[in-house]
N, C-alpha and C positions, 0 to 999 in steps of 0.2 A: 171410386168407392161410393159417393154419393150419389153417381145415378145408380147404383146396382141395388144401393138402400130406398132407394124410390122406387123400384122396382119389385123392392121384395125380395131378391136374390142372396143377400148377404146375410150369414149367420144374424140366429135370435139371440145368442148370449154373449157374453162379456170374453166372455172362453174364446168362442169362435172369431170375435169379432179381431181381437190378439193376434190369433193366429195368423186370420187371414191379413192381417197386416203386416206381419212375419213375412210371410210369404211373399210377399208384391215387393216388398223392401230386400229381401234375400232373393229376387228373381231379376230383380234389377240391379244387383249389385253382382252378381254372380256372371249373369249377361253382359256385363264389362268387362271382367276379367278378372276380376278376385277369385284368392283360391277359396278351395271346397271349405278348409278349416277357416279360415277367415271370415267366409259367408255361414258357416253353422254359428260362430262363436255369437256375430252380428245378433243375427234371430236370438239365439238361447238368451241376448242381455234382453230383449225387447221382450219377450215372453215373462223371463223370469220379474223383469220391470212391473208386469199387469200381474203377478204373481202366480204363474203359471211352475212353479219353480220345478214339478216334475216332467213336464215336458221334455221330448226328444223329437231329434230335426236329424231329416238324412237326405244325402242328394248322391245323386246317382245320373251326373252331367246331363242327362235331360229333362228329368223330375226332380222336384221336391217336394219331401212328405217331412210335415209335421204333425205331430200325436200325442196328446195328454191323455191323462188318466187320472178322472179329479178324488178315487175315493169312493167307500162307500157303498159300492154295491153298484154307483152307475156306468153308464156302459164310457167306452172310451168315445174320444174326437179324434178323429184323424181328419186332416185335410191334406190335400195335394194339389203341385200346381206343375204345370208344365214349361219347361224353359224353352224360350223361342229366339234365335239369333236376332239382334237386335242393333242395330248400331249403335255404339258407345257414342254415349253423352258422359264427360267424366264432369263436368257443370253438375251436373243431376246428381252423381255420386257425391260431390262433397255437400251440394244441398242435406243427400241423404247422410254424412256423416255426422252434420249439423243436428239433426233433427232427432236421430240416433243419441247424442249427449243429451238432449233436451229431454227423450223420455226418461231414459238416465237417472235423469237428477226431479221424475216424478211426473211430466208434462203429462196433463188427462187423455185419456182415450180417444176421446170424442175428437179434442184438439189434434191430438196428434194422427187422425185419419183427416180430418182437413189438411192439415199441413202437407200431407205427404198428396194427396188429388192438388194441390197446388204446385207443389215442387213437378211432378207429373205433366201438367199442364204449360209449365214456362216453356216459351220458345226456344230455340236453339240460341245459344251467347253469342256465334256471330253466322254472319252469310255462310252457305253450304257452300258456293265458290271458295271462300277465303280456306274451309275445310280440302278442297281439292286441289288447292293451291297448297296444302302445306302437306299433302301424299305427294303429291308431284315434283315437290322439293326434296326428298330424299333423295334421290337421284343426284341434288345439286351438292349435296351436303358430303354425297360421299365423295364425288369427284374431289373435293377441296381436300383431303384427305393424300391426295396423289397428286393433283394438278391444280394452278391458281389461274390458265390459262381461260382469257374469257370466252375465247371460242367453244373450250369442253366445258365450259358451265353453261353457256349457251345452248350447247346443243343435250346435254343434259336435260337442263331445265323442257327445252320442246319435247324430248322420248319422255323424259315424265309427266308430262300433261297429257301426251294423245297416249298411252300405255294406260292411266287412269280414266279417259275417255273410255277409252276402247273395253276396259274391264267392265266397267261401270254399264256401260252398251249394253254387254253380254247377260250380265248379271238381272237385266231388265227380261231378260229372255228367260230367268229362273234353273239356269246352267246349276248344275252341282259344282263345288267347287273344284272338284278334282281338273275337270273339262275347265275352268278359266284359268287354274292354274297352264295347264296344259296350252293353252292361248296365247298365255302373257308368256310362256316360253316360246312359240312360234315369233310372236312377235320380237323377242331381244332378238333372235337370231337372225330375223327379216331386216329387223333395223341395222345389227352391226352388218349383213351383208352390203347393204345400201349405202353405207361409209367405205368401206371396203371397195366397191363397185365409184361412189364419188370422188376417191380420192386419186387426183394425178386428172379429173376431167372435171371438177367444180375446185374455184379456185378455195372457195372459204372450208373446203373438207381437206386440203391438202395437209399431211401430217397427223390428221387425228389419228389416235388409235384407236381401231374399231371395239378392241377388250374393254376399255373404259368405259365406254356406250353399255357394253354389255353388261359389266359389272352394278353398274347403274341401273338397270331398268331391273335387274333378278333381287338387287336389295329390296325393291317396293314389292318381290312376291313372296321374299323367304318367311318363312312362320318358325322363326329364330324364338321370338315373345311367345306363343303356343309351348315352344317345346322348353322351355323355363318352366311354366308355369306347370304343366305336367310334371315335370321331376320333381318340384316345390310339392306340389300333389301328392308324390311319392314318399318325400321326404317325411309329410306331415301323418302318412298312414293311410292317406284315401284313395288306395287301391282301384277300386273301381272307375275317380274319374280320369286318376292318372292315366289309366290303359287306353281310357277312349280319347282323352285328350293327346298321349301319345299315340294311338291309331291315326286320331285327326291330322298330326303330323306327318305320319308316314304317307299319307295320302297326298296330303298339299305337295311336299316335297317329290312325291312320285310323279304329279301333276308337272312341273318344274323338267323334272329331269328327262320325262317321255316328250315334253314339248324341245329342250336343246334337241334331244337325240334322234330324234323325227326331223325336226328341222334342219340340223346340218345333214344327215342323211341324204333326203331330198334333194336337197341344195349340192352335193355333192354328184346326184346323179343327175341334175339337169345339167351342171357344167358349170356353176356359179359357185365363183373362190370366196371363201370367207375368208380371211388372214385374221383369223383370234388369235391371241395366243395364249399356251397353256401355263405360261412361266408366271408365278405372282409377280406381279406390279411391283417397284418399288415407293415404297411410303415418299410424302415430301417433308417440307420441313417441319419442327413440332408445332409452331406456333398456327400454320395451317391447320395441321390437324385438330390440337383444340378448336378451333373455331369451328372446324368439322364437326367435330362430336357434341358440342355445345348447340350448333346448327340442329343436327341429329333428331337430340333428342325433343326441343322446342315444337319442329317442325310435325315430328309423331302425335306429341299431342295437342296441336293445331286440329291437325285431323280427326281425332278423336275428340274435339269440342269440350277440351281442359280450360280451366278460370287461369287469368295471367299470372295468382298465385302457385297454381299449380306448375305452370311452365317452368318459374323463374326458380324454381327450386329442384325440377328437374334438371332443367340447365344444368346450375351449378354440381350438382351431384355428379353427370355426366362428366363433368371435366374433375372429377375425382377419380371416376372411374375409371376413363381414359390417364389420365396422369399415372394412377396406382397403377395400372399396364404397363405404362410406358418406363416408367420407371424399375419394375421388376424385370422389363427385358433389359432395359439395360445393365442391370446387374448382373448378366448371364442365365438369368432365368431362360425356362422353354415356356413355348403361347401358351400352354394348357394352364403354368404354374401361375403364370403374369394371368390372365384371366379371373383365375381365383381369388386374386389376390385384390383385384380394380371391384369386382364384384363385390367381396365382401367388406372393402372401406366405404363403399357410396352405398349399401347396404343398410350399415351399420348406422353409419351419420345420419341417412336420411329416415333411417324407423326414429330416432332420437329426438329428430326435427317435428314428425311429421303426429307425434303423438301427442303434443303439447298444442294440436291444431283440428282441424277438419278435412285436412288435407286428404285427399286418397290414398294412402303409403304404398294400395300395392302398385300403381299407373305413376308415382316418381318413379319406384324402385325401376318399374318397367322401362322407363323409358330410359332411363340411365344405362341401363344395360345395354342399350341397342345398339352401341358404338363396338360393345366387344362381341355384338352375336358373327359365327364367322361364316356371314352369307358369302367374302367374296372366295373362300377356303370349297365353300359348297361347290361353287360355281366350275372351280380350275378342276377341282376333283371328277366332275362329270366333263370336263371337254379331256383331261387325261384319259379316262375310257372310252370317249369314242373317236380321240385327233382331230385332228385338224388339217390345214392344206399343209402349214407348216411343219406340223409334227405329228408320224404315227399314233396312230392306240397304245397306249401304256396301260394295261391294265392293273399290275402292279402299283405304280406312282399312282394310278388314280383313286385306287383303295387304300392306299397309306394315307393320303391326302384326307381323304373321306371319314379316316378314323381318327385325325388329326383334330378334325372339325368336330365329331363328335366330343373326342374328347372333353374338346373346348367347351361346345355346351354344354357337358355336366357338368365343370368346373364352375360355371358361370353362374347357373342353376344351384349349385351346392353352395356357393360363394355369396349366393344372394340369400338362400335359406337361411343361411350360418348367422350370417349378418342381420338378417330379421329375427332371428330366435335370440339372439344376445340384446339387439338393440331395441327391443318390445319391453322385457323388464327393465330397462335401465332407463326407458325410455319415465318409465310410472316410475321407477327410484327418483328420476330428477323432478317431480312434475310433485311430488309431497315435500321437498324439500325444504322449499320457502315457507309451506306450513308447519313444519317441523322446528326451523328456525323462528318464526314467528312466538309458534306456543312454548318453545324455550324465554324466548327473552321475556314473554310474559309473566308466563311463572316467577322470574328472577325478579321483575318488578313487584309481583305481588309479595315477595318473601321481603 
């Protein structure tokens, strides 16, 4: 914002100058993956902070427009700014939630447009390797989930590096998503072939199971986080971005699912056996799994370039989540109910946590959830409609399957809402407390 003022570019008034601040703070927060209500509430504090108090802000997933109307006869401001995909720095966002209180509680204009060309400006918190090492670990994370074996973590960990090479490749090439989606499903099928084809003729493949491989490599492309956040969208009333943001879904996952079914296809007509199979996996033991899901969700926002406070409180949420799951199945629950259930305790907690802080609330929440998004449900659901060497097309079982998993994620999504709508106010009930209690015992002094 400072070269733009050097330049001449940047609003002449106190008004504009607000807004356009609004704006770059609401486009970078948005761009990471806050919802629409989250990202308006944001702006209207900053606005209404420079006292713009009549001001209205609307986002419509690829613009935002803000627009006062100061009185008086004069004409209105509207500004707009355009959202552009952006790699999540979640470092940046809690910068930005920092900065957010600080105007808050009054910090000058002036200050507060340096602050934020700084925050702007900070380098990335660690190496972009260390970022691609922690995509590439999902892969590893969910194997532990099913298997402690160090060969399928091994060779996890390899599919998830060259899988994230190989996307990241593509993506240089300016591919739509749909077509990388549609790649990185060539690719799982290519790879579990090649285990499939190694084993019984390379000693160190002998035994894997090619499903695992696969399960593996589709976690790192399902857009599970996407389709939360749309119904979150939905839930809050904002229509507009939920649609495109659930469009976006349908697309990625379309991406996904034309790359399996092209792929085994193919492979079925050259003459090359894939042995997937379409039967889910059985879980391992619980203690594994936590470690999984605790893995998970760290790993997630590694890659997204989260502050270690950030992580270590996803963590811990994740294995509430997962626990709240684990615990509703076994009490006879069904996945959809158990879902809801993990969803809206590490919800809950973590809006509670995360509001006495600068923490991001909505990339904890996110990333907590990741353990119950049900990528590997996605996955069996699409090899049940097109078979495999092992077993026919079931097209039946692979749409019950399919709506199992839906299910799942609106549970998930509604269980995360639920838990954010309860745990916001209770969050500011706990947060006056101690001053409530403070100005009691004082009065009692003064009497």
């Amino acid at each position: 914002m400072s070269e733009l003022g050097l330049t001449g570019q940047l609003p002449s008034t106190t008004e504009g100058l607000a807004m356009e601040l609004a704006l770059r703070i609401g486009d970078l927060l948005f761009s990471s993956g806050m919802s629409t209500q989250d990202t308006i509430l944001t702006m209207r504090r900053i606005l209404i902070a420079y006292g713009l108090t009549r001001a209205q802000v609307d986002i419509t997933h690829t613009f935002i427009v803000a627009s006062y109307y100061p009185g008086d006869g004069l004409p209105p401001i509207t500004s707009v700014r355009i959202v552009k995909p952006a790699v999540a720095n979640l470092a940046k966002v809690e910068a930005i939630g920092w900065l957010v209180e600080r105007i808050g509680r009054g910090m000058p204009l002036e200050k507060a447009m340096r602050t934020f060309d700084s925050i702007r400006a900070k380098p990335l918190p660690y190496p972009t390797w260390l970022a691609i090492l922690g995509e590439s670990l999902i892969s590893v994370t969910i194997q532990l989930t099913y298997t402690t074996s160090p060969r399928v973590l091994l060779i996890a960990l390899v599919t998830g590096v060259l899988l994230n090479l190989f996307l990241r490749g593509l993506a240089r090439l300016a591919l739509p998503p749909f077509f990388l989606q549609l790649a990185g499903g060539w690719f799982t099928v290519g790879f579990a072939a090649f285990v499939s084809w190694a084993d019984g003729r390379i000693s160190f493949f002998d035994g894997v199971d090619p499903t695992l491989v696969a399960v593996g490599c589709l976690w790192q492309l399902v857009a599970g986080m996407k389709f939360v956040a749309a119904v979150q969208d939905a839930i809050d009333t904002n229509y507009v971005t939920a649609t495109a943001r659930l469009l976006q879904v349908v697309m990625l996952t379309g991406g996904i699912v034309a790359g399996l079914v092209s792929g085994l296809i193919v492979l079925n007509r050259i003459g090359v056996l894939v042995f997937i199979s379409a039967t889910p996996l059985e879980r391992g033991p619980l203690g594994p799994q936590l470690i999984g899901a605790t893995a998970l969700a760290a790993v997630y926002l590694v890659g997204n370039y989260a502050s270690l406070r950030t992580i270590a409180l996803a963590s811990a949420m994740a294995v509430l989540a997962y626990g709240g799951w684990f615990l509703t199945i076994a009490a006879g629950f069904g996945p959809i109910a158990s879902s809801f259930v993990g969803a809206f305790a590490s919800a809950l907690v973590a809006s509670l946590l995360v509001r006495q802080s600068s923490l991001p609330g909505f990339a904890v929440v996110a990333a907590a959830m990741i353990p119950l998004v049900p990528g590997s449900r996605l996955y069996y659901a699409m090899i049940q409609m097109v078979g495999t060497v092992n077993m026919p097309a079931d097209m039946e079982l692979g749409v019950n399957t399919l709506g199992v998993a839906l299910g799942i994620g609106l549970a998930i999504a509604a269980g995360a809402s639920i838990g954010v709508f309860f745990g916001r106010p209770l969050g500011d009930r706990l947060m006056t407390l101690p001053h409530t209690w403070y100005d009691r015992m004082r009065a009692q002094r003064v009497k």
